[in-house]
ZAMARGU-4260 file (C-alpha; in steps of 0.2 Angstrom, whole numbers, plus 5000, padded with zeros to 4 digits):
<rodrens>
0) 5111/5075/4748 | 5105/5061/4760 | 5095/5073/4777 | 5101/5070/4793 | 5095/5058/4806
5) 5080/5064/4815 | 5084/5070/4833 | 5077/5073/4850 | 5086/5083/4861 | 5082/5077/4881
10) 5084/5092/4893 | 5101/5094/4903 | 5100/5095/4920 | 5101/5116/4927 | 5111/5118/4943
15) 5097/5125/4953 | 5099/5140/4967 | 5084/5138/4981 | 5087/5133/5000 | 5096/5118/4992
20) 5099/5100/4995 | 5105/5101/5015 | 5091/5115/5018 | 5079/5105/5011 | 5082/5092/5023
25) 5081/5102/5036 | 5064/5106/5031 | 5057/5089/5029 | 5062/5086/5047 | 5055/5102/5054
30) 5039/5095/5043 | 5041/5076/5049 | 5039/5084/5068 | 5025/5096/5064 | 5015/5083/5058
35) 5017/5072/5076 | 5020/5090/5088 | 5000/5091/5090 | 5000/5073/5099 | 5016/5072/5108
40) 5013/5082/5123 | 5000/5072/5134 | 4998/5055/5138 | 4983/5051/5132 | 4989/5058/5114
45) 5004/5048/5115 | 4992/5032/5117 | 4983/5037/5103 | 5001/5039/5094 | 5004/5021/5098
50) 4985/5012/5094 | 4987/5023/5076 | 5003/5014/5075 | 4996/4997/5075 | 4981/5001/5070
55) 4974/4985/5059 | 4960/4982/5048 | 4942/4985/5055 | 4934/4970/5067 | 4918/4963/5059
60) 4911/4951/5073 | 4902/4939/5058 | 4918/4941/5048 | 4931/4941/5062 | 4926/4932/5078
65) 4933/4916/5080 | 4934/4900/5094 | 4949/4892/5101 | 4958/4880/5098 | 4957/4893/5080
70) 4967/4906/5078 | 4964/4920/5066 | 4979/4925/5055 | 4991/4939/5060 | 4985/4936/5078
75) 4999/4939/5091 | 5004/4923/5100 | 5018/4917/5112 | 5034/4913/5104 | 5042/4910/5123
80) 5037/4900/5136 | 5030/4907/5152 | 5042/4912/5165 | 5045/4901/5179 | 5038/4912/5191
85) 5020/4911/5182 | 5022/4893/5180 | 5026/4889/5200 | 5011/4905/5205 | 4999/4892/5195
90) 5003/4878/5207 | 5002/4887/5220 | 4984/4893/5216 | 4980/4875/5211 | 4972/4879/5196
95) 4972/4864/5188 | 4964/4856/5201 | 4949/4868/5199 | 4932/4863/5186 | 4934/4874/5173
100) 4941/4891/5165 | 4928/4901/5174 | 4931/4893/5193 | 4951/4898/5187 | 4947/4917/5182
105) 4938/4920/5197 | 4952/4911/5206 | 4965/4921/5197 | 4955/4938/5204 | 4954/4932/5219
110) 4973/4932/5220 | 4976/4948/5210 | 4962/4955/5221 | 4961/4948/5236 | 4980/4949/5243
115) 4983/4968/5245 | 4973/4977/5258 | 4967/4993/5250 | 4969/4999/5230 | 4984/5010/5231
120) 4981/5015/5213 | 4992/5021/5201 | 5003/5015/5184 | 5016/5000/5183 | 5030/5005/5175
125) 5037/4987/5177 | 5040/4971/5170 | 5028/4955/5171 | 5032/4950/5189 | 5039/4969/5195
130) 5020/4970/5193 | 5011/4957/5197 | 5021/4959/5216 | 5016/4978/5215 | 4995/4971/5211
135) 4997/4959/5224 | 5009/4966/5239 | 5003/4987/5237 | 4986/4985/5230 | 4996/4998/5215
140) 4992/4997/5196 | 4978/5000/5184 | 4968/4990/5175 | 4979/4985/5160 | 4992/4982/5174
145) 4978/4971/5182 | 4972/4963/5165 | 4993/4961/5160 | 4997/4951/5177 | 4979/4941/5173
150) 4985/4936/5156 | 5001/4931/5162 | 4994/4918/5175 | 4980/4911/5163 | 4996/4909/5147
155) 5005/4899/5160 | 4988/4889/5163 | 4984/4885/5146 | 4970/4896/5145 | 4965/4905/5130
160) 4962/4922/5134 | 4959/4936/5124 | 4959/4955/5130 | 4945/4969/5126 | 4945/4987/5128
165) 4938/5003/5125 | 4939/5022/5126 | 4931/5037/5129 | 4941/5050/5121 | 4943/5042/5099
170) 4954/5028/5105 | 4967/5039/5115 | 4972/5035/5132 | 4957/5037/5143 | 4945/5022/5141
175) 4946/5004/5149 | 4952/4985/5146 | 4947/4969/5153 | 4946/4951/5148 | 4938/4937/5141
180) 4940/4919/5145 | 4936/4904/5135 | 4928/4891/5143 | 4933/4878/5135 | 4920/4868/5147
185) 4906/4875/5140 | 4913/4880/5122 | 4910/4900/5126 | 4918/4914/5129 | 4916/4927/5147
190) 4918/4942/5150 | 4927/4947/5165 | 4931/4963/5171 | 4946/4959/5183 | 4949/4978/5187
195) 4932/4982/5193 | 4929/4965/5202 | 4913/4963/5190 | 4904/4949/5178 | 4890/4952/5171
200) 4876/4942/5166 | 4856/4946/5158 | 4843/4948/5173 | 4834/4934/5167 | 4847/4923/5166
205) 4859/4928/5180 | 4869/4913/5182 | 4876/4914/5162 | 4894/4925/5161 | 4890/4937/5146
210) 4904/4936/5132 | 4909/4954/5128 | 4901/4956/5112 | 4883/4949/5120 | 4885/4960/5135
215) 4889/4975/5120 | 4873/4969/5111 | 4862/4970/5126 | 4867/4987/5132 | 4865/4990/5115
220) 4847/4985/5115 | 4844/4991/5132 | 4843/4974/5140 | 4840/4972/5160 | 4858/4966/5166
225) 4866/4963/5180 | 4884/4967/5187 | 4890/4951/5200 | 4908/4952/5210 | 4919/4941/5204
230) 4927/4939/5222 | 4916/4942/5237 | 4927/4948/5246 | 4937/4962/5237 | 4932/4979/5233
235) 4920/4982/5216 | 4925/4996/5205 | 4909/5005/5207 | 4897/5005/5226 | 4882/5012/5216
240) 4877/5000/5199 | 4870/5013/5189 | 4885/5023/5189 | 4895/5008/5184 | 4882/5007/5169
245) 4886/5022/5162 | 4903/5022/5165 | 4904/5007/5152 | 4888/5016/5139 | 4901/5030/5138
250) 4914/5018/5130 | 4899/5010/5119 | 4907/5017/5103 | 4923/5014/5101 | 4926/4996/5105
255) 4942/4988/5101 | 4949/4972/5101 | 4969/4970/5103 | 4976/4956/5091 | 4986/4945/5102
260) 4991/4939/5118 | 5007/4938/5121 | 5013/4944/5138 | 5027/4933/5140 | 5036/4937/5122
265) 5033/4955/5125 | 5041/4956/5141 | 5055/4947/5136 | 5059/4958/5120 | 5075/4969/5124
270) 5066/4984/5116 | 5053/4983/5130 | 5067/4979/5146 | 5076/4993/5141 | 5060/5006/5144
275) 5049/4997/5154 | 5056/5004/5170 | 5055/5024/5164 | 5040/5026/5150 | 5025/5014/5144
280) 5024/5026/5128 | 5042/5021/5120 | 5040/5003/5130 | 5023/5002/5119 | 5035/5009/5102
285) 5048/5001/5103 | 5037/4985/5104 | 5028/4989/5089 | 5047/4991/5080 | 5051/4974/5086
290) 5038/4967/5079 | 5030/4960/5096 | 5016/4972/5102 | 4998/4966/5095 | 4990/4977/5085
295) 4973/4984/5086 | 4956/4981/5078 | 4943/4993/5081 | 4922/4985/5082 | 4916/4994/5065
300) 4900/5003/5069 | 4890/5016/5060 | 4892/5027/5076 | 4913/5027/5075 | 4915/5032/5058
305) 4923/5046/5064 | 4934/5042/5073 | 4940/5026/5062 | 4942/5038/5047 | 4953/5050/5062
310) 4965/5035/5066 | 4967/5029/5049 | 4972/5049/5045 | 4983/5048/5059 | 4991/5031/5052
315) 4994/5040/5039 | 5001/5055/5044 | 5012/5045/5055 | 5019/5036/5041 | 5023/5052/5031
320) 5032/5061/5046 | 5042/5043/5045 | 5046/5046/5027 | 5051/5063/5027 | 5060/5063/5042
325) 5073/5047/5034 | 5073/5057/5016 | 5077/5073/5027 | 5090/5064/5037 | 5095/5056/5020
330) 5098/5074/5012 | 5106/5081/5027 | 5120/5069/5026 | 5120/5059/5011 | 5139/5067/5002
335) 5136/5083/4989 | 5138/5075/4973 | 5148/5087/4960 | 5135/5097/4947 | 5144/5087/4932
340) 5143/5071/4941 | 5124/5073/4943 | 5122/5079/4926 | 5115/5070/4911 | 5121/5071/4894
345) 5110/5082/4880 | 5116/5074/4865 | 5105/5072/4853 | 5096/5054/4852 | 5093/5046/4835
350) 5076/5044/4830 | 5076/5024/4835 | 5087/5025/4848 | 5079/5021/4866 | 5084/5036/4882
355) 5091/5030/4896 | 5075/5022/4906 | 5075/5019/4924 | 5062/5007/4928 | 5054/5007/4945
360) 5043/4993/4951 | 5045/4975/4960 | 5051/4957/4954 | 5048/4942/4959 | 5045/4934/4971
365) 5029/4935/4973 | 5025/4934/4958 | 5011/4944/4952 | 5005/4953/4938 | 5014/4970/4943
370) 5032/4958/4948 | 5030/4948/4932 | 5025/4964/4920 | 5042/4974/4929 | 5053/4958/4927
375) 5049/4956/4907 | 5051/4976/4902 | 5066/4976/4910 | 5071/4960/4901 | 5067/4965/4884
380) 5072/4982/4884 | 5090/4974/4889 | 5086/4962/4873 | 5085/4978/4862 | 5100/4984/4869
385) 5090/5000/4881 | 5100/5005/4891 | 5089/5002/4908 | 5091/5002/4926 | 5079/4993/4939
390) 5076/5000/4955 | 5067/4987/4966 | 5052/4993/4976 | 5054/4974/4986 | 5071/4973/4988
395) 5079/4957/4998 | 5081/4963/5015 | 5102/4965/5021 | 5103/4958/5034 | 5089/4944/5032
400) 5081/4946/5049 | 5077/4964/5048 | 5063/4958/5037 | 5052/4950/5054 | 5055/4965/5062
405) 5039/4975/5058 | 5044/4996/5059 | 5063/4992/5059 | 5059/4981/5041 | 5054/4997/5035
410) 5067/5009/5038 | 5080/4992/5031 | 5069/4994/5015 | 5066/5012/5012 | 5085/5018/5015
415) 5093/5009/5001 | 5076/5011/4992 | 5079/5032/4991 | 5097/5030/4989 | 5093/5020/4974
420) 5080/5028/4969 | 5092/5047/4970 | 5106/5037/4961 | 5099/5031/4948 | 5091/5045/4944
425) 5108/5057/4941 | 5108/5043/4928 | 5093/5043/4920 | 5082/5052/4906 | 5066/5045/4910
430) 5058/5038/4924 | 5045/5023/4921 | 5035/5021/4938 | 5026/5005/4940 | 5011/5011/4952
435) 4993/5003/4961 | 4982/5008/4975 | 4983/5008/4993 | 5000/5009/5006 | 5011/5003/4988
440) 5007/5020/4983 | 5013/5029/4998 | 5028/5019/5002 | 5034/5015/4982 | 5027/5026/4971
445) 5025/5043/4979 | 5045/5045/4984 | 5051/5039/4967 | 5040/5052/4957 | 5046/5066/4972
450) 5063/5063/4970 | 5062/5064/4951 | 5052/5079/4951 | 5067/5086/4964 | 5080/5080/4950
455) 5071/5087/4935 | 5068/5069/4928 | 5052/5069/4916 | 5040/5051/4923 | 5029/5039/4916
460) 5019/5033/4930 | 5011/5016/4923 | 4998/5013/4932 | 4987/4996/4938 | 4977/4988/4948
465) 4956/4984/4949 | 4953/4995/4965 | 4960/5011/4956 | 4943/5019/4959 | 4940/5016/4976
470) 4959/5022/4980 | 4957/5039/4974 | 4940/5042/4980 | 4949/5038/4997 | 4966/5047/4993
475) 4974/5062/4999 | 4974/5076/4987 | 4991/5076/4985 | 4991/5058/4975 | 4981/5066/4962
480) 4993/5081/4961 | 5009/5071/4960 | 4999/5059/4945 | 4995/5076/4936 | 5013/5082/4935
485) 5019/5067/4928 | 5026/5066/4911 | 5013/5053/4903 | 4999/5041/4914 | 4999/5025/4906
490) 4987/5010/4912 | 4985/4996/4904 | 4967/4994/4898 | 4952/5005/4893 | 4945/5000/4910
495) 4957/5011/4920 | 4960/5023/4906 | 4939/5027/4911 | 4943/5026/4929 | 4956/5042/4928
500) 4944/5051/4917 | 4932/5051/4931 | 4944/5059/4942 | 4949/5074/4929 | 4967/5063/4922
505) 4971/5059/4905 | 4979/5042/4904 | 4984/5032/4886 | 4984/5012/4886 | 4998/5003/4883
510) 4996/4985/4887 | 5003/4971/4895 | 5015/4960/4887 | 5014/4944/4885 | 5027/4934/4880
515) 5022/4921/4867 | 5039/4909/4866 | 5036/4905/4885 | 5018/4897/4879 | 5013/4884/4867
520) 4997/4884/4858 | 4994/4865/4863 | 4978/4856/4853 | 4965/4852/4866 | 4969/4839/4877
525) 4959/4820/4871 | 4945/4816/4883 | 4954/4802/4896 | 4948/4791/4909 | 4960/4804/4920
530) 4944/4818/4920 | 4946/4837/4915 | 4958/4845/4921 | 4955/4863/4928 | 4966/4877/4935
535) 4965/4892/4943 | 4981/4904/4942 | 4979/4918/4957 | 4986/4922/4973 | 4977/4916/4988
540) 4968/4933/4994 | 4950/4939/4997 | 4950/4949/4980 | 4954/4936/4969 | 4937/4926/4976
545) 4945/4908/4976 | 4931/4901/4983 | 4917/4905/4971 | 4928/4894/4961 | 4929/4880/4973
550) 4912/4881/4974 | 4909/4881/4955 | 4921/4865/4954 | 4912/4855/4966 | 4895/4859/4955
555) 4908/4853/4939 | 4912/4838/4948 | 4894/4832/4949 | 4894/4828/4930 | 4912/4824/4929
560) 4917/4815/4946 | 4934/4812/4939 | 4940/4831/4935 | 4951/4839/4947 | 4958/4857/4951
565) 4976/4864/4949 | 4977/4882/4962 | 4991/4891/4958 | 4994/4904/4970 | 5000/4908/4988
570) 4994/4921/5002 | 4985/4921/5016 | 4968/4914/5012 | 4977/4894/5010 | 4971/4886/5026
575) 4955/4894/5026 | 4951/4887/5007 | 4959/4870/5011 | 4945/4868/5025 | 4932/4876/5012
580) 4938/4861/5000 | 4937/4849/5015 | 4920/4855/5020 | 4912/4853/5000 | 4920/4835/5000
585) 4933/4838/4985 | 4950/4840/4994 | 4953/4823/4985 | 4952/4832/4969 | 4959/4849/4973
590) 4978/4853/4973 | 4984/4868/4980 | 5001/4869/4971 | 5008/4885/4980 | 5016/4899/4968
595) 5023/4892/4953 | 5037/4899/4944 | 5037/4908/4928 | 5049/4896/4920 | 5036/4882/4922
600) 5020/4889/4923 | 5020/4886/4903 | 5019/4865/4906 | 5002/4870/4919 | 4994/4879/4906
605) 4999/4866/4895 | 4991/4852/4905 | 4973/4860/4908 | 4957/4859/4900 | 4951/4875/4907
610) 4952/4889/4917 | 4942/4897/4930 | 4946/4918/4935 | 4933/4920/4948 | 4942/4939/4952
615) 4930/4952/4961 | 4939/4965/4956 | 4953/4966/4940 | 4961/4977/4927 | 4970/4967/4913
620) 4972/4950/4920 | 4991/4944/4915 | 4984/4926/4919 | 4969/4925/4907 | 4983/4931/4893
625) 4994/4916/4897 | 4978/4905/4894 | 4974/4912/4879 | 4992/4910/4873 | 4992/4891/4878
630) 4976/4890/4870 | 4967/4886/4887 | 4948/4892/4886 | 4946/4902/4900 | 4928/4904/4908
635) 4932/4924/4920 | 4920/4936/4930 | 4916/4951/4923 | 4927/4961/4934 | 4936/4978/4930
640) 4944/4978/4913 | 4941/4959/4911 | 4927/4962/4898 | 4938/4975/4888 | 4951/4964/4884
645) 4940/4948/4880 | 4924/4945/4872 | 4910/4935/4879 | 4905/4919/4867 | 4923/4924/4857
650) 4939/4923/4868 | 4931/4920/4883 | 4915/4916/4894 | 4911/4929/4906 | 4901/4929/4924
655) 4895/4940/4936 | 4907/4941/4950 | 4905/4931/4963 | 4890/4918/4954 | 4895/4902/4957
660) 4879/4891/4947 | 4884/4903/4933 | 4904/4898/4932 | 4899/4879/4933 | 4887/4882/4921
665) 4898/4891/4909 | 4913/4878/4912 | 4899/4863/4910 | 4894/4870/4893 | 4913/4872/4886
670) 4919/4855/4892 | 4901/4848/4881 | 4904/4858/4867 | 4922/4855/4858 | 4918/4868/4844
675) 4914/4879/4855 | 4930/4878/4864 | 4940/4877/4848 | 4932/4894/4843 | 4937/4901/4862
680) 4957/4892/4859 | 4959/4900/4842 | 4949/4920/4844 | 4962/4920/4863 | 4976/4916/4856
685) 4973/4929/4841 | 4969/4942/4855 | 4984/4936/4866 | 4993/4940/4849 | 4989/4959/4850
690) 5001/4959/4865 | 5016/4951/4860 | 5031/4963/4861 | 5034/4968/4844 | 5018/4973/4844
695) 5020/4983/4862 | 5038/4989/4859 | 5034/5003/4848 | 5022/5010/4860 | 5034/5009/4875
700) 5047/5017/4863 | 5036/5032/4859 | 5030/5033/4877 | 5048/5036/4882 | 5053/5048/4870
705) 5039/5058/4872 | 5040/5061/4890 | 5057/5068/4888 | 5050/5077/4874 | 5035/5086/4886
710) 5049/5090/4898 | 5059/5098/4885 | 5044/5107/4878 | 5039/5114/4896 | 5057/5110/4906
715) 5053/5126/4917 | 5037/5125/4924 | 5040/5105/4929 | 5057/5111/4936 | 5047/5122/4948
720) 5035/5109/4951
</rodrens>
């Protein structure tokens, strides 16, 4: 008697009784305001509301300063001309005529100073010129009324001005802002504080304008300074000095730098016309949702810790009111599906038949190892005839220009993300997650493994990425809780498999794949007159280290003057590595391709001698598997995972991140040494081998079954979860 097929049974869905779905909405909004109540009901708080909001990366003065006519990145510029009005105040005051930016800002405060015959006092709520004419016709404003009406006339003069500002109270509403002037004149910039009526200068040096970070460091270092009037004949913020001195040591610690200037494109934005007559709060909101209001840097010190870790909380918290409000919102009114509509079939599943996957996770473009990784599952598992669903975590944007629209971009993502996301899982028997650290956590992972725990859909989260450790060391609790109730953890190396052992998680490796057909195993290219040809195959970004490379090249191209280097990525570090490779005199030799697509990033690999993976941080670099594949010796760091899946003097050379003499050395002695690249090209392309797909799809297969299996085994306790 032939035995029967061996089945699984997945669990069936249970109609569930509880507050239910519309209740529960109603409770993620009562939670989305609870989490903002504490800081909506004074004015400062409500500042504090709006810096969190755009709240950037910390400012490092040797990292982060920078000189006109430069421009940092993700500065905030015009994108409209100045008004008229500006324009024909600027004749008026005959700035052009003056010596240099200095003579125009003392100019400028002479007017904003100068014209009203006593300080009135008191807030703005206007636009551009409603408040230049109250500054200058009722002596009304404070000093960010002061400093906008001041950025306003200089932008219509050319000058590059860039705003300062502290606070008193962990960057809420009580604090201060001025300005600092380029003078182009004398290549420096100036502080100016145009509220007070001040500049300030060292006492033995009282003729020199102090930049803002000089006149930081010497109050820092008790310096003797001096306070000057910028006009003689308007009143000073402050009769007696030394009060004016510790006004401005109060402030010493929480520093901050807005990140932009743009007082003409902000005023012109609708958001801002529409509020800029009743509040400065919703004027300042609305601005960051329509993408026009700078953000914030805060000077990183030792002695603001505390309150940078507060902000970045309160970032956070922001963000997660933001989220559960839309999925409350969403539940409130999304239409009752029927309990058979929703309902999953329990039939039993043949012992090599695949469950009904839902796959979570990005595609390209950009490409990257996660988008690449994602893009392939999906595509094989269709292959094997899985029946798969994809739910993007970077959907295109509909309509296109909600995505240059910073807050709005995100609610035009995340609404058809979560309905997705609920959809598919009415529809699914398992969840596979693709997952990494920071705000992709937050935004991507954490809904999609809440709603399946809400519809009782066992997940895999697969998790990657090389800064794993640093992100739970830094995480909320509650990421480690929602990775402990999945189904399976899976990573892709035994590097990240430690990391989760260190933070009390079990995790099994499954590895990325690598498809072989898209890569030929070449024989080494014949020496030519052309030089080696060497590539580097990473996105453009800090972590991934491009310039040690550049540098290692340039070291390379001292014995072999001829070589030249392929860089295959995009991101935001392109204009500063093309000046790198201006400055180290190989921009001749160095081509930056921009991101190649997978279809033809075979015929690269194919074309190189070498490659360089200067990463600072990694877990199992997709990149170095498509060298090994095309038989492309690969000289890496030693970052993250790299050394688990190659072996120094074997598949691959290996150096500490970030030395550059080592890399040349290492890539000098492969390009001298055939054998020793042969036995790199044949040992990779075995190791690339160990992560083809028939070897992977058993693993995956298993993985699947056996989260539906852990759910079946305890359906109860995860239901409750």
């Amino acid at each position: 008697m032939t035995p029967e097929p061996a089945v699984i049974r997945l669990p069936q869905r249970r109609q569930r009784g509880g507050i239910g779905r519309r209740g529960l909405g109603a409770l993620l909004l009562v939670v989305a305001v609870a989490l903002v109540a504490p800081h909506l009901f004074s004015g400062t708080e409500l500042v504090r509301i709006r810096h969190a909001l755009a709240l950037g990366p910390d400012f490092v003065p040797e990292r982060d300063d920078w000189q006109p006519p430069v421009v940092p990145k993700g500065y905030e510029t015009e994108r409209v001309a100045p008004a008229p009005y500006f324009v024909d105040l600027v004749a008026k005051l005959n700035l052009a005529d003056l010596p240099d930016d200095w003579a125009r800002t003392r100019a400028i405060t002479q007017h904003l100073l100068g014209s009203a015959p006593v300080l009135v006092g008191g807030p703005v709520q206007a636009g551009l010129v409603e408040t230049h004419s109250a500054i200058v016709k009722q002596g009304q404003g404070y000093c960010g009324d002061y400093v906008r009406a001041f950025m306003a006339i200089a932008g219509a003069a050319g000058m590059q001005v860039r705003p300062w500002a502290f606070s008193f109270d962990g960057f809420g509403g009580h604090g201060h802002i001025w300005v600092e002037v380029w003078n182009a004149a004398q290549s420096r910039w100036q502080l100016a504080d145009v509220f007070d009526n001040y500049w300030f200068s060292r006492a033995d040096d009282p003729q020199l304008p102090l930049s803002a970070l000089a006149l930081r460091d010497a109050m820092r270092s008790g310096a003797a300074l001096q306070l000057n009037l910028l006009h003689e004949g308007s009143r000073p913020g402050y009769i007696e000095p030394d009060k004016a001195w510790h006004y401005l040591r109060q402030g010493l610690a929480e520093w901050y730098l807005p990140w932009g200037r743009n007082p003409f494109t902000f005023d012109a934005a609708p958001v801002v016309r529409l509020f800029a007559g009743t509040s400065r709060i919703l004027e300042g909101v609305g601005a960051i949702a329509s993408g026009v209001q700078p953000g914030i840097r805060i000077l990183a010190e030792p002695g603001n810790v505390a309150q940078r870790e507060a902000m970045a909380r309160l970032k956070l918290r922001l963000h997660a009111a933001m989220l559960l409000g839309v999925l409350g919102l969403l539940l409130l009114v999304w239409p009752r599906r029927s309990g058979a509509a929703m309902a999953v079939s329990s039939a039993p599943l043949a012992a090599d038949a695949w469950p009904r996957v839902c796959v979570v996770g990005p595609l390209p473009p950009p490409s990257g190892g996660m988008a690449n990784q994602c893009e392939q599952l999906v595509r094989l598992l269709q292959g094997e005839g899985a029946r798969v669903e994809l739910v993007r975590t970077n959907a295109p944007y509909r309509p296109a220009w909600a995505g240059r629209v910073p807050m709005l971009r995100a609610a035009f993502r995340l609404l058809p993300y979560l309905l997705a996301l609920w959809r598919a899982c009415g529809r699914a028997q398992v969840m596979h997650v693709f997952a990494n650290s920071g705000w992709a956590w937050h935004l991507c992972a954490a809904p999609a493994l809440r709603i399946a725990a809400w519809r009782g859909v066992p997940t895999i989260v697969n998790y990657r990425g090389g800064q794993a450790d640093d992100f739970f060391n830094a995480a909320p609790s509650h990421v480690k809780r929602h990775l402990a109730a999945a189904a399976l953890r899976v990573t892709p190396s035994v590097f990240l498999q430690r990391v989760f052992a260190r933070h009390g998680l079990s995790a099994e490796i499954i590895p990325n794949i690598i498809d072989l057909q898209r890569f030929a195993f070449a024989p080494p290219l014949a020496a030519t007159s052309a030089g080696p040809h060497v590539v580097v195959t990473r996105n453009l970004e800090a972590i991934y280290d491009i310039p040690t490379a550049l540098r290692a090249f340039a070291l390379l191209r001292a014995t072999h003057p001829n070589a030249r280097l392929t860089v295959a990525g995009s991101g935001p570090e392109l204009s500063a590595l093309q000046d790198l490779a201006a400055s180290l005199g190989i921009a001749n030799a160095v081509r930056f391709s921009g991101r190649i697509e997978n279809a033809d990033i075979g015929a690269l690999y194919a074309s190189a001698d070498l490659m360089l993976n200067p990463s600072t941080a990694d877990n199992m670099p997709i990149s170095i598997l498509e060298a090994l594949a095309s038989g492309v010796p690969v000289v890496s760091t030693r970052a993250g995972g790299i050394p688990d899946m190659v072996e120094h003097g074997r598949s691959a050379l290996l150096v500490p991140v970030g030395d550059v003499q080592a890399m040349a050395e290492q890539a000098l002695r492969l390009l001298a040494d055939p054998a020793l690249a042969e036995t790199l090209r044949r040992h990779g392309r075995a190791e690339a081998a160990r992560f083809a797909w028939p070897q992977v799809r058993q693993q995956w297969l298993s993985a699947y079954r056996r989260a539906g299996v852990a759910l079946a085994a305890d359906g109860e306790s995860i239901r409750q979860h």
